[in-house]
Every structure is written in structure tokens, then in C-alpha cells.
C-alpha positions in Angstrom: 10.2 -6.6 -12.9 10.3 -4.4 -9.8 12.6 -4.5 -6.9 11.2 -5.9 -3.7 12.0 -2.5 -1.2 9.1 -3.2 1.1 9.6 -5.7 3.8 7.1 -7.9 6.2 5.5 -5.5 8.9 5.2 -2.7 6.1 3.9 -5.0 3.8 1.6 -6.0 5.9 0.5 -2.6 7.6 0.2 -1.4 3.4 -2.2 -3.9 2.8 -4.4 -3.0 6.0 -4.7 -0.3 5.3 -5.5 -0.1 1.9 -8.1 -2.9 2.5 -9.5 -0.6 5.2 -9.8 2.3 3.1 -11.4 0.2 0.3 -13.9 -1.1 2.5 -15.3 2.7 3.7 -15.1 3.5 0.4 -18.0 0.8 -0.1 -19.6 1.4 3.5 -19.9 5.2 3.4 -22.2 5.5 0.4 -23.7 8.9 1.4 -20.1 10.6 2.3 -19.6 13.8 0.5 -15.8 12.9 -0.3 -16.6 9.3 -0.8 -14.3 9.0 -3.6 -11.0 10.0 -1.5 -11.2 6.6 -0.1 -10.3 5.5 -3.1 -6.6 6.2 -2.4 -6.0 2.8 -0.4 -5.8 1.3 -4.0 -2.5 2.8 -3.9 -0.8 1.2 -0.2 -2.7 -2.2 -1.6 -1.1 -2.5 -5.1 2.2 -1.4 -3.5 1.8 -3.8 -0.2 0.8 -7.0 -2.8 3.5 -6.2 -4.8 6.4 -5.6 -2.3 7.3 -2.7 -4.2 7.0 1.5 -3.8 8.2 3.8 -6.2 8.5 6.5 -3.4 10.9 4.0 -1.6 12.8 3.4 -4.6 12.8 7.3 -5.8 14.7 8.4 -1.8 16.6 4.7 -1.9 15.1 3.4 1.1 14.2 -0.1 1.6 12.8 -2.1 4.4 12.9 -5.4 2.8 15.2 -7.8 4.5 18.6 -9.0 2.0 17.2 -12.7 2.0 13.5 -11.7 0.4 15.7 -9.5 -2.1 
């Protein structure tokens, strides 16, 4: 369905990070701007499924050929 553009270590860091993000989002209940941690749904769909429209919009890719 989508081409796999995101490789290992970036797959990996996406996935961090979004689960980091996710998890103030549910440990910061009195923040003001609670809801812009929201955003790490985005590296964490993208990380799961190896795949980043951004990367594929500027043709970049960090996937190795052999996971292609």
C-alpha cells in the first residue's frame, strides 16, 4: 500500500518519540496546551508503518534496499 522510506534508527527514534509525546499528553493533565502533545500521533503512525509522506513528497528515503 505505501512504500517503506523510513529505515531502522529513524524508525525507531519516530516511535520514541511519538510514544513520549503520547505519554505527557496523559501525564500533564493541568497543562494549558495539553492538546499539542497530541502531535506524537503523527511520528508513531509514521514510525509503525515505515512510511512518511514528507519523505516521499522531497524523495528521500532512509530505508535500506533489502527492507524495500
Amino acid at each position: 500500500m505505501f512504500t517503506k522510506n523510513v529505515g531502522g534508527i529513524d524508525r525507531a527514534i519516530r516511535i520514541i518519540v511519538g510514544l513520549a509525546l503520547l505519554a505527557g499528553f496523559f501525564l500533564h493533565t493541568e497543562a494549558t496546551y495539553r492538546w499539542l502533545y497530541l502531535i506524537g500521533i503523527i511520528p508513531l503512525v509514521t514510525g509503525l508503518m515505515s512510511s512518511c509522506p514528507i519523505y516521499s513528497i522531497f524523495g528521500m528515503n532512509t530505508c535500506p534496499k533489502s527492507e524495500e
